[in-house]
Structure formats: structure tokens, C-alpha cells
PAROSE-925948 format. One record per residue (C-alpha): residue in one letter; x, y, z. Coordinates in nm, 2 decimals. Layout:
  residu       X       Y       Z
       A       X       Y       Z
...
***
This chain:
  residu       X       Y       Z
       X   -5.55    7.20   -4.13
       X   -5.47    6.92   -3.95
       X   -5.58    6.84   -3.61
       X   -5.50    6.57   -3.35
       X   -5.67    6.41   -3.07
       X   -5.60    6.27   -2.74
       X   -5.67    5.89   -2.73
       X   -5.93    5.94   -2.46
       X   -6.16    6.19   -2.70
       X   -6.11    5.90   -3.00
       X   -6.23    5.63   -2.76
       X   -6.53    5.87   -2.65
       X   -6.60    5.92   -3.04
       X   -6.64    5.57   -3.12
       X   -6.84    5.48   -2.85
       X   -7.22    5.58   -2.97
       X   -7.09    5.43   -3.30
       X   -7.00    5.11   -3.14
       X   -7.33    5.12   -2.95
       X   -7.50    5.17   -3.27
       X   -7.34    4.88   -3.41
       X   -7.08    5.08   -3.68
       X   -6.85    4.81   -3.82
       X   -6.55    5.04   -3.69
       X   -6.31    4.73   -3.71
       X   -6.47    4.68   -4.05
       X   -6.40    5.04   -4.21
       X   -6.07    5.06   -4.08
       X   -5.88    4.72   -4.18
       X   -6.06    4.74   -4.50
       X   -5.89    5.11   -4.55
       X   -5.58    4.97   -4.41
       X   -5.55    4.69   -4.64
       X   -5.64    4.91   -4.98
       X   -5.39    5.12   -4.90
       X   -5.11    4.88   -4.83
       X   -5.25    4.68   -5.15
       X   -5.19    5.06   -5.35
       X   -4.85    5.09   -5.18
       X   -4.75    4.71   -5.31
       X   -4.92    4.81   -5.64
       X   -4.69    5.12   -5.67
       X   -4.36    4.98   -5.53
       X   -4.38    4.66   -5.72
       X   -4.45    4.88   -6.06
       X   -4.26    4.82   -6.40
       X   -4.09    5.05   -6.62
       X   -4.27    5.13   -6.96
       X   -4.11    5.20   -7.31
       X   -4.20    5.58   -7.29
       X   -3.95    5.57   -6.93
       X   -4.32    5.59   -6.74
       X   -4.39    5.30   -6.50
       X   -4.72    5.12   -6.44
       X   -4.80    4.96   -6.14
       X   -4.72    4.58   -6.04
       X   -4.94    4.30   -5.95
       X   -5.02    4.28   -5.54
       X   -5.06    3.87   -5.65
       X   -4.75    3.71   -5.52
       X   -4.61    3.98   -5.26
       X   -4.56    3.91   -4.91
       X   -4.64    4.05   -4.64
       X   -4.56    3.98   -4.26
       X   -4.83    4.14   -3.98
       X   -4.66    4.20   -3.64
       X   -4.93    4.16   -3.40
       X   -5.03    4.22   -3.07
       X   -5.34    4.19   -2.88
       X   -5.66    4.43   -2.87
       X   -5.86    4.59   -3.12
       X   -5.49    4.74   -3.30
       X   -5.46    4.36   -3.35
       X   -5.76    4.29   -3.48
       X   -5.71    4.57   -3.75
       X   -5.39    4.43   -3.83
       X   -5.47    4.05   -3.91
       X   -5.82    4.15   -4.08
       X   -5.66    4.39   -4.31
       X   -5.40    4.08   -4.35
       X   -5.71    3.87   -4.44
       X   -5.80    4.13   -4.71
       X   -5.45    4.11   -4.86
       X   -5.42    3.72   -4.85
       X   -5.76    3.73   -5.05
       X   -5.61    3.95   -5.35
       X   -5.26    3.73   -5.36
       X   -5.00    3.84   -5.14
       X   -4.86    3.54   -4.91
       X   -4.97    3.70   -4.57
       X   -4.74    3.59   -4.24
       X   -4.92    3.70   -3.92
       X   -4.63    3.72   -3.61
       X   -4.82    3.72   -3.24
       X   -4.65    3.81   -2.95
       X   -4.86    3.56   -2.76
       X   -5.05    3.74   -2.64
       X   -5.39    3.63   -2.69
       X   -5.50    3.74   -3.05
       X   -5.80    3.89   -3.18
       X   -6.05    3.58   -3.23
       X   -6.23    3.75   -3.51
       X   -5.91    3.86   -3.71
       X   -5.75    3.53   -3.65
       X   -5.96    3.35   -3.77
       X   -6.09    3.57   -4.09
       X   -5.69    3.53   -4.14
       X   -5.63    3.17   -4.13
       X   -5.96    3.14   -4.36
       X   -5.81    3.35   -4.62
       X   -5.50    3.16   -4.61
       X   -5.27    3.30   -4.40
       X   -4.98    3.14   -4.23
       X   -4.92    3.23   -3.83
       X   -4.62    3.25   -3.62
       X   -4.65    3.21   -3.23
       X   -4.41    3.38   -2.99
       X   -4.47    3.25   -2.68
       X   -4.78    3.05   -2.60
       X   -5.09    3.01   -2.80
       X   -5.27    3.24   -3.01
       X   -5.59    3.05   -2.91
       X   -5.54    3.07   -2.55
       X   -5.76    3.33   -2.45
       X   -5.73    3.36   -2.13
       X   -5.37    3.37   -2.08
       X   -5.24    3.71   -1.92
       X   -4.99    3.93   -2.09
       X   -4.64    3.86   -1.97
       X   -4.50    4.20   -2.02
       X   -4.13    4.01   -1.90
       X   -4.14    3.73   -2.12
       X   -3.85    3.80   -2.34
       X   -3.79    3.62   -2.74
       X   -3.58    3.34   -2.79
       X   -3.26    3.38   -3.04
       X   -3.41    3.13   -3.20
       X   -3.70    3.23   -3.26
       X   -3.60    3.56   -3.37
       X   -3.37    3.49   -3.62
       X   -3.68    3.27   -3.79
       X   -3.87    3.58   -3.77
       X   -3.56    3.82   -3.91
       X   -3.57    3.64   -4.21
       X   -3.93    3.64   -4.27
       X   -3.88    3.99   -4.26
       X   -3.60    4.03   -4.48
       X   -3.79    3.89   -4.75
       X   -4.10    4.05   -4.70
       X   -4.22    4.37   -4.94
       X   -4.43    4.49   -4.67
       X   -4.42    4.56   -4.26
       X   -4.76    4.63   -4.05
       X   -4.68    4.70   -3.72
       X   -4.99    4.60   -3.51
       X   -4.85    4.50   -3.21
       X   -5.02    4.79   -2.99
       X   -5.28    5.06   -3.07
       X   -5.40    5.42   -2.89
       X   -5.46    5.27   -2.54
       X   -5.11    5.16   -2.48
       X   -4.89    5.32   -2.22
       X   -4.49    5.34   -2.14
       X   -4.25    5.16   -2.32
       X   -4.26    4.86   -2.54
       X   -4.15    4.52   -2.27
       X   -4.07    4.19   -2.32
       X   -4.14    4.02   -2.63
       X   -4.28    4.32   -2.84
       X   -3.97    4.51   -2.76
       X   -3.73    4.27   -2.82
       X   -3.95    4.19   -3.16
       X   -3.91    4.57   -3.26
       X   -3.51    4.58   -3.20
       X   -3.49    4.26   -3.40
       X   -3.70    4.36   -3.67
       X   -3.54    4.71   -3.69
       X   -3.19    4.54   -3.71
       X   -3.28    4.35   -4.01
       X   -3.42    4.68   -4.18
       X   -3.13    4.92   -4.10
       X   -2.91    4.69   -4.20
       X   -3.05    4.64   -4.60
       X   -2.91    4.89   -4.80
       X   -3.19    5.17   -4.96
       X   -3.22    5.46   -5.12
       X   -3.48    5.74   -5.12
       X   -3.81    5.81   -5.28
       X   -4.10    6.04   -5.30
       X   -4.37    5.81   -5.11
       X   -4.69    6.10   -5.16
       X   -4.90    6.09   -4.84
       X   -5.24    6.13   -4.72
       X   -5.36    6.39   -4.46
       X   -5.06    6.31   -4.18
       X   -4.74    6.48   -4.31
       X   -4.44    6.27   -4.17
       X   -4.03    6.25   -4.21
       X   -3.94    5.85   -4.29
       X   -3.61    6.03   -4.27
       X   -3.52    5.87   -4.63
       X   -3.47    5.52   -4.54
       X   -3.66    5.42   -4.82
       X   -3.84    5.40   -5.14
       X   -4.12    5.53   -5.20
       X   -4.42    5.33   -5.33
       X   -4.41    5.50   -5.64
       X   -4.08    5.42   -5.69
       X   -4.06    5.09   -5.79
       X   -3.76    5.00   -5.60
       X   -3.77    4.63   -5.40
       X   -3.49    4.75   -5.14
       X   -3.61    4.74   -4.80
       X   -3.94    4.62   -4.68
       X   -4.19    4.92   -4.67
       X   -4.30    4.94   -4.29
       X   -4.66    5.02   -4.21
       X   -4.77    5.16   -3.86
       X   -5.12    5.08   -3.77
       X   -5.29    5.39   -3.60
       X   -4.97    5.48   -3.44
       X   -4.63    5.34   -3.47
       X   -4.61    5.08   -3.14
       X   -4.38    5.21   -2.88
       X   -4.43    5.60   -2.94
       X   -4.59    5.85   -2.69
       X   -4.98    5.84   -2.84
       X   -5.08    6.19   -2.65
       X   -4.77    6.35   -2.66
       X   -4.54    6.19   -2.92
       X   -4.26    6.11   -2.69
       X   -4.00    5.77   -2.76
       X   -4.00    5.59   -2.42
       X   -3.82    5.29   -2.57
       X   -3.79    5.08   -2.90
       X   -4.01    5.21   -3.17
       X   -4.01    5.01   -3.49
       X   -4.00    5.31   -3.78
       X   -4.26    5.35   -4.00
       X   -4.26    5.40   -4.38
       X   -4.64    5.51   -4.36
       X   -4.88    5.53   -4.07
       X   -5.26    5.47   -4.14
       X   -5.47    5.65   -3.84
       X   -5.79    5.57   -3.79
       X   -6.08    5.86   -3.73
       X   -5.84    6.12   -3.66
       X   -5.47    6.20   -3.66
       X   -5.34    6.12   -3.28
       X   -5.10    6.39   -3.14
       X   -4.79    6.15   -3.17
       X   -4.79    6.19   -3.52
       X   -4.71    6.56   -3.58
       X   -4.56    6.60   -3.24
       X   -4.16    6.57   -3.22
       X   -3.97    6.33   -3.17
       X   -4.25    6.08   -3.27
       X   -4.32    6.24   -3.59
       X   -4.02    6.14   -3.71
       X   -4.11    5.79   -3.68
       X   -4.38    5.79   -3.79
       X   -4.29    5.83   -4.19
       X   -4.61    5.96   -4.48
       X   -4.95    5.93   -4.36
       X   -5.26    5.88   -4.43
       X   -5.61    5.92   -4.18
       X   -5.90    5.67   -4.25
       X   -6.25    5.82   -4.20
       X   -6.46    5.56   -4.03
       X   -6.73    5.83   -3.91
       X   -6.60    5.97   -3.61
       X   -6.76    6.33   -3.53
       X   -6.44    6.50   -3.34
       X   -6.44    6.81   -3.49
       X   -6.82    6.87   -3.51
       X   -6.83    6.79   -3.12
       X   -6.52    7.03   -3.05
       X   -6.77    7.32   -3.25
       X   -7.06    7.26   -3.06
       X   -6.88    7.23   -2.71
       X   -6.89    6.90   -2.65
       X   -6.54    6.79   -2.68
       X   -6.20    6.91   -2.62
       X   -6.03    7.12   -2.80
       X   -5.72    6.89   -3.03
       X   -5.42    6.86   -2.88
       X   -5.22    6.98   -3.16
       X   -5.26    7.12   -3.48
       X   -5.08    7.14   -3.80
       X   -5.09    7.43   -4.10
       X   -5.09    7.33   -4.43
       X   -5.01    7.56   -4.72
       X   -5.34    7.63   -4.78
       X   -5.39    7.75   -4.46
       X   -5.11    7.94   -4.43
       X   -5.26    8.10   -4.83
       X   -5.58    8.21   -4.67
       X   -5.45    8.38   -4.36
       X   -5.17    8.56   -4.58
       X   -5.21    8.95   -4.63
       X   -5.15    9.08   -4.97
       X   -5.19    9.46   -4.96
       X   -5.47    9.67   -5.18
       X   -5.47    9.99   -5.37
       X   -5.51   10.22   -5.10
       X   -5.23   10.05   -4.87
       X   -4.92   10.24   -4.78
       X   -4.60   10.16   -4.58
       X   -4.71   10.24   -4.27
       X   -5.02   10.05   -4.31
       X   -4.87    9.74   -4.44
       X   -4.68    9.69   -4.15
       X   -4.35    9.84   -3.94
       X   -4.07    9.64   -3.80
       X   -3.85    9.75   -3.56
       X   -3.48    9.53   -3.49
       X   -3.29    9.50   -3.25
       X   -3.04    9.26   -3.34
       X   -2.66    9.18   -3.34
       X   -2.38    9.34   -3.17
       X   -1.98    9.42   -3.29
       X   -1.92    9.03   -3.23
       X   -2.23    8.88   -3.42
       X   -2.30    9.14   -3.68
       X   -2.45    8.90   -3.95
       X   -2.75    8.84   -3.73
       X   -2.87    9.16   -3.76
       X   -2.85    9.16   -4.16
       X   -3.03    8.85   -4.14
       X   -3.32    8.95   -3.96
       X   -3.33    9.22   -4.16
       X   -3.31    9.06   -4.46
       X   -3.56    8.79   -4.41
       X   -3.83    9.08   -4.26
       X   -3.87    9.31   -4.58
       X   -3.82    8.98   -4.80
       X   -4.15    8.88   -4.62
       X   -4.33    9.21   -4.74
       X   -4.38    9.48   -4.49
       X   -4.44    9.83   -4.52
       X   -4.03    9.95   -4.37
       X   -3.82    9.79   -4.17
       X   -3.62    9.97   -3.90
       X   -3.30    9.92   -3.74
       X   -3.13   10.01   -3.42
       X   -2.81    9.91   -3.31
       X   -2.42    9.97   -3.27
       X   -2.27   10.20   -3.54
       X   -2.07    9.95   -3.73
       X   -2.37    9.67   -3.75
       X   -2.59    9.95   -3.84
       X   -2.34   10.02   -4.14
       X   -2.36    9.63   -4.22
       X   -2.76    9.66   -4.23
       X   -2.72    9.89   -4.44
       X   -2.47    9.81   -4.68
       X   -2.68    9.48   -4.75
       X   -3.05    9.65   -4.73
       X   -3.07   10.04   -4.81
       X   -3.44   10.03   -4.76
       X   -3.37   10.02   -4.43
       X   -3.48   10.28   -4.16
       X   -3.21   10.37   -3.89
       X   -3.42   10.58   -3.68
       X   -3.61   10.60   -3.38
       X   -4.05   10.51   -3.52
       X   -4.36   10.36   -3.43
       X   -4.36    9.99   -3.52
       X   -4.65    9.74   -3.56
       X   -4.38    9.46   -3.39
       X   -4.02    9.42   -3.25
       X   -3.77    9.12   -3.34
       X   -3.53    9.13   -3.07
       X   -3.25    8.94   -2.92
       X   -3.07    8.78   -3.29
       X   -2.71    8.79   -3.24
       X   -2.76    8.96   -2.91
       X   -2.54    8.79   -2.60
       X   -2.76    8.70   -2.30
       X   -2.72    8.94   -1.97
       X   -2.38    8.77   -1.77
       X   -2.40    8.65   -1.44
       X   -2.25    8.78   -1.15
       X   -1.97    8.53   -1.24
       X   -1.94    8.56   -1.57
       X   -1.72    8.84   -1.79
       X   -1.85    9.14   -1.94
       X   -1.98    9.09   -2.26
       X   -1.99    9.37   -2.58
       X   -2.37    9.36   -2.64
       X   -2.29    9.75   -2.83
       X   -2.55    9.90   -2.62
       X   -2.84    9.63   -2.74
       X   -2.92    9.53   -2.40
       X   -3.03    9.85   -2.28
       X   -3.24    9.91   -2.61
       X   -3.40    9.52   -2.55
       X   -3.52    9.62   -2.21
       X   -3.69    9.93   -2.38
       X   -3.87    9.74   -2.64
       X   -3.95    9.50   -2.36
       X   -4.09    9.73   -2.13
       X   -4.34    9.88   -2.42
       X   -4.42    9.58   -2.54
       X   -4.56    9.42   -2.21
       X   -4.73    9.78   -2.13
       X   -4.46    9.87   -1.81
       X   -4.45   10.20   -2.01
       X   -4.69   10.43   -2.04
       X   -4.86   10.45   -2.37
       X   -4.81   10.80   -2.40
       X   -4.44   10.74   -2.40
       X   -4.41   10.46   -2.62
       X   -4.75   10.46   -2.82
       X   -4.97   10.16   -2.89
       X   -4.84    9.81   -2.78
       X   -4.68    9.61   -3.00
       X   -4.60    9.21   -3.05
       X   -4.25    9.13   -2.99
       X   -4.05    8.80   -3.09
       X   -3.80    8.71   -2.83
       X   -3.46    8.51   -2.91
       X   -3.15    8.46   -2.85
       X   -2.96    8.73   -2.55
       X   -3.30    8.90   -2.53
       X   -3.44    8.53   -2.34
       X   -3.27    8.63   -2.08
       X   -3.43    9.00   -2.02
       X   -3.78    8.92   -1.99
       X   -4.01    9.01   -1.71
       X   -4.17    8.80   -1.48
       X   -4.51    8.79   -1.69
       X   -4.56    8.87   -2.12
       X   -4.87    8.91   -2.29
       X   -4.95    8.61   -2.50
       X   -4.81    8.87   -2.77
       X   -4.50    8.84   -2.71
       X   -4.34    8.56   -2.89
       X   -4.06    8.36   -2.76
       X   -3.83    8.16   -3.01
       X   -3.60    7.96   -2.81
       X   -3.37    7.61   -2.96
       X   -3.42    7.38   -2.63
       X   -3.09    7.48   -2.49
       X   -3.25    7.85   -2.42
       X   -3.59    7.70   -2.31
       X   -3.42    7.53   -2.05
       X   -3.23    7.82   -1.91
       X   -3.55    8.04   -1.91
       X   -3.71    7.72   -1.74
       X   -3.47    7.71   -1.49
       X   -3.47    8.13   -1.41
       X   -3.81    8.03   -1.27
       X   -3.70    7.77   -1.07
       X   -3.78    7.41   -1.26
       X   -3.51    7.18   -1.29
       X   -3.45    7.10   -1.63
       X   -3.19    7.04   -1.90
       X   -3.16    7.04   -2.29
       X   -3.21    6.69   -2.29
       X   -3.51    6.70   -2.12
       X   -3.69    6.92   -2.36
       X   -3.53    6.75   -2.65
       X   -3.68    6.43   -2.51
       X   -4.04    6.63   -2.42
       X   -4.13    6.88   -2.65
       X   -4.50    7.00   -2.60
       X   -4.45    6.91   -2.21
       X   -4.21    7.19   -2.14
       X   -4.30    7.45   -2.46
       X   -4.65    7.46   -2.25
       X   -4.46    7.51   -1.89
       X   -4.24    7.76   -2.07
       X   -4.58    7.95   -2.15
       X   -4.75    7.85   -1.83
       X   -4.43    8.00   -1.65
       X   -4.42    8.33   -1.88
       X   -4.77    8.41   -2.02
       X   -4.58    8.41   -2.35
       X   -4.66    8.22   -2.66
       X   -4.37    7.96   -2.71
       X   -4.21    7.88   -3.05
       X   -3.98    7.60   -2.95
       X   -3.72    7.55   -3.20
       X   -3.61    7.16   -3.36
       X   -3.63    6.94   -3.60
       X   -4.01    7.01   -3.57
       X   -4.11    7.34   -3.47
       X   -4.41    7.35   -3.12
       X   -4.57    7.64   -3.08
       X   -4.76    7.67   -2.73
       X   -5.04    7.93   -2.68
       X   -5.36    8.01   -2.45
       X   -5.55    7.81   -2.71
       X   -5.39    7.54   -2.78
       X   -5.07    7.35   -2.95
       X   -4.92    7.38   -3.32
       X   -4.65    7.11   -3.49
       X   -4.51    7.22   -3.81
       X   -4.22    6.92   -3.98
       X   -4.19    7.16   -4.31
       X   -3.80    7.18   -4.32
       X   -3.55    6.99   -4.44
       X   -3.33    6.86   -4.22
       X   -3.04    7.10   -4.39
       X   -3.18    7.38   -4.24
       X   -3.04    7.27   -3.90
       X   -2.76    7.58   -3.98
       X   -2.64    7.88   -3.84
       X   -2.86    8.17   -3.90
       X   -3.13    8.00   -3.96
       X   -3.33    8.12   -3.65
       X   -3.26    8.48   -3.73
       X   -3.43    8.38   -4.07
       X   -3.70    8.28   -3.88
       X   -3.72    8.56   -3.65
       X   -3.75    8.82   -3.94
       X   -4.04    8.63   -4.09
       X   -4.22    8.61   -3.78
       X   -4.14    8.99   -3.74
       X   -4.30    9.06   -4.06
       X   -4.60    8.83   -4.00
       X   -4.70    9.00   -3.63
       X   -4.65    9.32   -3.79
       X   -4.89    9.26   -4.02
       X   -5.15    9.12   -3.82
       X   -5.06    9.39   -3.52
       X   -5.37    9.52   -3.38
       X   -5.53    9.15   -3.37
       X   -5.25    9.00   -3.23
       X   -5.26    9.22   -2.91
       X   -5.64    9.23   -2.92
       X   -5.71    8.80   -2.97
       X   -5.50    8.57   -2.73
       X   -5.43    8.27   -2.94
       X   -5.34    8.42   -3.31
       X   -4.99    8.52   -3.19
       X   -4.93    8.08   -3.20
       X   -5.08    8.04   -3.49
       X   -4.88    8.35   -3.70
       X   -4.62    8.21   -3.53
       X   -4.70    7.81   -3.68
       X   -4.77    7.97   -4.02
       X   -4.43    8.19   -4.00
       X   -4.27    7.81   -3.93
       X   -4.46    7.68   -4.27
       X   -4.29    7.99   -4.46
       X   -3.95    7.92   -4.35
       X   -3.92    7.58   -4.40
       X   -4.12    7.59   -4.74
       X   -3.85    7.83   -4.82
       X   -3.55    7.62   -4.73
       X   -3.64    7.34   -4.91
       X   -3.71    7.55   -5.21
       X   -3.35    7.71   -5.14
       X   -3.17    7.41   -5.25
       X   -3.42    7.11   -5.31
       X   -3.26    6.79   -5.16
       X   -2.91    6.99   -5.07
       X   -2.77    7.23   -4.86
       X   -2.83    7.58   -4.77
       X   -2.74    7.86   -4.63
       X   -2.97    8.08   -4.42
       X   -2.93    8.37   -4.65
       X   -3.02    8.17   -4.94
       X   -3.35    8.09   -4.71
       X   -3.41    8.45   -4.69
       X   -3.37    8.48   -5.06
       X   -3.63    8.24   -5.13
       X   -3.91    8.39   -4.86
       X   -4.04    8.59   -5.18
       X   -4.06    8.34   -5.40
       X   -4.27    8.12   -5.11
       X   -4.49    8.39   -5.06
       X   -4.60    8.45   -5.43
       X   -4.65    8.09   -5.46
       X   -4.88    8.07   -5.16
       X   -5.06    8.38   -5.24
       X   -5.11    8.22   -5.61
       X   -5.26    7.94   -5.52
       X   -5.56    8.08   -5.31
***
């Protein structure tokens, strides 16, 4: 598992080190710098009679450091120190904003070449002139030192930076980003370390051995994106690779940052965070991230004595006369995932539809261990809108609803139950859920539900804040939150999950009914503790995310799909996962 933490709890962390006299700067350029030298190594290597490839010589590759002031700076021009001493023809950039004594200096006596911005890099006392701005000039001397270079590191601002990117570092970023999206690149497999990250496939890997593009390095965090909460405020300068030191920051996994933020890798330079977090001493992380291992040790295979009923029950209500394949995909993707049955209720002809494409289906009135409701369902109309054919599925929502939350009586309904939440049902909840009930909105629907209790907000605005209104949205409900996108936040009592896991193809219709149906299984399974401990609905509901995008990508690897080929691959995820435990 992965786990991120706030800027402020990193500082904290490094402070008795620091007092103790821990050569943090030391550890982490050092890191910083063997890794790049790997990355060189890798990209630079040479094909081999046998159609293997060896890695290339680091002696002779260049490298320009974009640099900034602080400690982040420091990092950047001693790690460019390091390189100059193994070869590579190291260009250091400075915003001009006064540099890093230290690092400066260990660069220049290495060998390294400097470029000034604006002012001196040995003016220490000048003040940062957040509206100086970077001469055309100027720019277009620095656009081609980029052009040529193999490798980026972007250094020009670390953890403690707030806002947008100004003045000369922005219009450094937008200049610099120009002359990369304009080469011409293909993709690679680039094989990170610890941070998982999308570079979207701008570019080789470093195992590829393609020269294209230079390969762009962010130090600690890609400069410009929201550290604590991984929003884009302005320019960002997109990152091949991101080496974090001590501990991944919440920018990484969190979307939209994590998209920027490419493969990455998390240097240990001693700092106790998750000790300190055990013992009560720390916050908790902001946000965490499953890995398939974690996913394999929290999945339930059933033993000998198991049955159907105890291996979990599924009740559906999904789909109407108008949006009939919803239902079959819910369906579908549930008894793909392994429960004991899966039942059904719904409008005659979608019932036949159910049917038709899973027999094993129950189209009767049961107990269940969870409800999926709302797939294919449209929401409740206004008092201006037209009537809508929902096939009776509102009525039967408000029923599930009602049990699930505990409005009926338990002698009625039996035991309470989880519940996911999508689609039509969104707009049927009651004023307050059980963390047990799990809501799956895209950010359209979080915004409505936002806005039925009374804040003011719009797609964009989620799009654009992610973890900021997934945690209202539970705040507002009591519900756990699965917020859908091109990364998937999950918000419950105890905490945050990220999961990046799916391709980018999977951004097709049907897909969240898929999803639904896996979650569906997954509470089922888990029932009695889901309703009895607060925070495991969030992370089921994470580990549901790792499942459906593990099984899109093995859908099609690299292409297209469909959601039902998604479905069709949930088994095949599952054995693998359970496999490798």
C-alpha cells in the first residue's frame, strides 16, 4: 500500500533528523541522481545480436537542471553535481532566484555550466520577484538547450510551495513544455518504483532505448501542482518520472496531478511517518493507494464448508424498458466476481434480458448481503421536467433504500445491508446514509447531489477538485464516496483512497455498471463487517476500483474495450490476484 502525506507532517518528520544532523539533502540528491544516471543508462541502451539490448554509457549525455530556490533546489543542482562527475554535460537553469549556495557550488566544481534568468545566482539576498517575467530571448537560448538534452529535472519548487507557478518559472514551464510537445515520440514501458503514475504516453521509456523526447524528471513533486491535494492551479511542466523524497505527497496519486506526474519512485532518507501515525503521534495520510497485493490479501476465496448463501447475496436493481443493458451488466459483472447468487428485480422485459444473458440468476424477492442500485435507472424528474419510464425501479430503490439505512424495521426487511448507489438512484437518497452505503457518482452526478444540499457547484468544479468535494459529498451524506474519473477517490470516515489502475479506454459506456456489479459482489462478501466497521466500505470500494481497471486493461491490452469484455475478464483478474498471494 501506498500512502501519502501532507507536506506539513514531511516537514515535522525531518525535523529531529535535521536536528540530529541527518544529511537529508545528502540521501536524497544522491538517490535522485542514481536514478536519473539508471534512466540515462536504460534509454541510451544498444541493441544486441540476440534482439536483447544492454544499457548505454551515462558519459557524454546531457542533462539540463531547472532550478529554483530552497532546499528543492539544492536537491536538484547536487544530484546535477553527481551526474557531471560520472560524464553527462550538466546545464543548471536558475530562475534567479537566489540558488542554493551549497549545490551551486558542489555544481560548478564538478563541472557544470549555469544559466541565469534574471539577476545573479550569487546574490543572496535578492527577493523573489514572483512578476518578473522571461525574455524571448532568453527563452529561446534555453528551448534549445532543452531540445537537445536526454534528460529534464524539474527543480524549480519543492513541497512548501503554494498557488500557481508566476513570473519567470511559469513562463520557463510553458516554454519548456512547448519544445517537448512539439518533438515527435512514441510510447514505452518506463517500470516504476513505489508511486504508480500515467505519463499519458508521451514518451519512451528508459528501457526503451529510444532518444525521442527528453525524459522529464520531477523532483519531489512536479513544480506547479497542488502538493496536499493534487490540484493544477496553472502551468505544470509534465513529468516522465517523479522521485519523492521520504514519502509519497498526496499530489501524486491524487487526480488531476497524478497524471502529471508520470512513473515514480519514493527515496527513503529515514523518515518515520508511518511508525508515528501507529503510535498516535502523527496524522493519519492523506490518501492511500491499493496495490494488487493488497487487493490479494483482502480477497475472499470460499472453503469447503461454504455455500451460496454464505458466500455472499446480491440483490439489483438496475435498468428500465429504455436502458435495459445496464441491468445485464451489473449483473454480469456481479456473479463474474464470485458470489454465492445474484438476484434481480425489475420490469418484465429487462428481467427477460437478465435472464436471457445470465440463467443463474434469481428473479425473486430474498435476503441479500448488499444492493447495487440505480444502473440504468433515470433520476426522479423535477416538478418541471416530463415523466420518465423508470418500469417501476423507483419505487423498488426507495425500498432498498429505506432498509439499507435502517428507516425500516428489521423485522420487515431483516439484517441491514450495504448498498452501492449510482446513477437515477443519486437522486433518492435520504438526508443521512450509513457510511455503508456506497455512492458511485462521475462528477456530473456529484455535483447535482452537492447542489440538493445547497452548495454551489458544477462539473467543472469537481473535475478541477477531486478529494475537495468527494469529502463534502460524504461530509454532506454520511456516505462513503466513490467518485468516478480518470482516477477513481474514494472518501470515507477514515480517510482518502486514489486508485490510476485503468486505461484510459475504459472511459466508455457501461463501464460504471461494470463497476457497480464488482463493488456489489465485494460488500456482499464482506457484509456483516462492512455495517459493523466504519471505514472498510472505502477501502472495498478502492480495491473494487483495482479489480476493474486491472480487468480493462487485461480486456484488450493497449486497445479498446467494451464494458462487457471488462466484465468478461473480472474472472480472469481474480484468479490471478488470488494466485499470487
Amino acid at each position: 500500500m501506498i500512502e501519502a502525506w501532507s507536506a506539513a507532517d514531511v516537514r515535522a518528520a525531518e525535523e529531529p533528523l535535521l536536528a540530529a544532523g541527518v544529511p537529508l539533502m545528502e540521501r536524497a540528491s544522491f538517490a535522485l541522481a542514481t536514478i536519473v544516471a539508471r534512466d540515462l543508462a536504460r534509454r541510451r541502451s544498444v541493441a544486441l545480436p540476440d534482439g536483447g539490448r544492454r544499457d548505454g554509457r551515462v558519459t557524454g549525455a546531457r542533462a539540463v537542471l531547472l532550478v529554483g530556490s530552497g532546499n528543492n533546489g539544492g536537491d536538484t543542482l547536487h544530484a546535477g553535481a553527481y551526474l557531471a562527475r560520472r560524464g553527462v554535460e550538466v546545464l543548471a537553469v536558475l530562475t534567479g532566484e537566489h540558488a542554493h549556495a551549497g549545490g551551486l557550488a558542489a555544481l560548478r566544481d564538478a563541472g557544470g555550466s549555469v544559466e541565469v534568468l534574471v539577476g545573479s545566482p550569487d546574490d543572496t539576498t535578492r527577493a523573489d520577484r514572483p512578476h518578473d517575467h522571461l525574455d524571448p530571448h532568453v527563452a529561446g537560448r534555453v528551448a534549445a538547450q532543452v531540445a537537445r538534452a536526454d534528460v529534464v529535472l524539474d527543480g524549480l519548487v519543492g513541497i512548501g510551495a503554494r498557488g500557481p507557478l508566476r513570473g519567470v518559472a511559469a513562463d520557463l514551464v510553458r516554454h519548456v513544455s512547448a519544445v517537448l510537445d512539439g518533438d515527435a515520440h512514441a510510447g514505452g514501458e518506463p517500470g516504476g518504483d513505489g508511486v504508480p503514475g500515467d505519463d499519458g504516453g508521451r514518451s519512451p521509456g528508459p528501457g526503451s532505448g529510444a532518444r525521442g523526447r527528453p525524459w522529464v524528471v520531477g523532483v519531489d513533486t512536479p513544480s506547479g501542482v497542488g502538493v496536499d491535494d493534487g490540484t493544477v492551479p496553472g502551468p505544470v511542466l509534465r513529468a516522465d518520472r517523479t522521485v519523492t523524497f521520504g514519502a509519497a505527497k498526496p499530489g501524486l496519486l491524487l487526480p488531476p496531478a497524478t497524471h502529471l506526474a508520470g512513473h515514480g519512485a519514493v527515496v527513503d532518507v529515514g523518515l518515520r511517518l508511518g511508525a508515528l501515525a501507529e503510535d498516535g503521534a502523527a496524522p493519519r495520510p492523506v490518501v492511500r493507494r491499493l496495490e494488487r497485493a493488497d487487493v490479494a490479501a483482502r480477497w475472499v476465496a470460499p472453503g469447503p464448508t461454504d455455500h451460496k448463501y454464505t458466500r455472499g447475496v446480491v440483490g439489483v436493481v438496475a435498468g428500465t424498458p429504455t436502458f435495459p443493458g445496464a441491468a445485464v451488466l451489473v449483473v454480469d459483472a456481479a456473479v463474474r466476481t464470485g458470489p454465492g447468487m445474484v438476484r434481480y428485480r425489475g420490469p418484465d422485459d429487462v428481467t427477460r434480458a437478465v435472464l436471457a444473458a445470465r440463467p443463474e440468476v434469481v428473479p425473486a424477492v430474498g435476503r441479500v448481503q448488499s444492493w447495487v442500485l440505480g444502473p440504468g435507472v433515470p433520476p426522479v424528474p423535477g416538478p418541471d421536467d416530463d415523466p420518465v419510464d423508470d418500469g417501476g425501479q423507483h419505487e423498488r430503490v426507495r425500498y432498498a433504500l429505506a432498509a439499507a439505512t435502517g428507516e425500516l424495521a428489521a423485522d420487515v426487511v431483516g439484517e441491514r445491508v450495504p448498498v452501492v448507489v449510482d446513477a437515477g438512484a443519486l437522486s433518492l437518497l435520504p438526508d443521512r446514509c450509513p457510511p455503508s452505503v456506497v455512492l458511485t457518482p462521475h462528477a456530473g452526478e456529484l455535483a447535482t447531489v452537492l447542489r440538493s444540499r445547497g452548495d454551489d457547484v458544477t462539473r467543472a468544479d469537481v473535475e478541477a477538485e477531486p478529494l475537495r468535494w468527494a469529502r463534502r459529498a460524504h461530509e454532506a451524506t454520511g456516505a462513503t464516496v466513490l467518485l468516478k474519473g480518470s482516477a477513481t477517490v474514494v472518501v470515507g470516515p477514515e480517510g482518502a483512497w486514489s486508485q490510476a489502475d485503468a486505461p484510459a479506454w475504459l472511459a466508455t459506456a457501461g463501464a460504471g455498471d461494470v463497476l457497480a456489479g464488482i463493488l456489489g459482489t465485494v460488500l456482499a462478501v464482506h457484509a456483516e463487517r462492512v455495517v459493523r466497521e466504519p471505514g472498510l466500505a472505502a477501502e472495498l470500494a478502492a480495491a473494487a476500483a483495482v479489480v476493474h481497471g486491472l480487468a480493462a486493461e487485461r480486456a484488450n491490452p493497449g486497445g479498446p474495450v467494451a464494458a462487457l469484455d471488462v466484465a468478461e475478464a473480472v474472472r480472469a483478474v481474480v484468479a490471478e490476484l488470488l494466485a499470487a498471494r
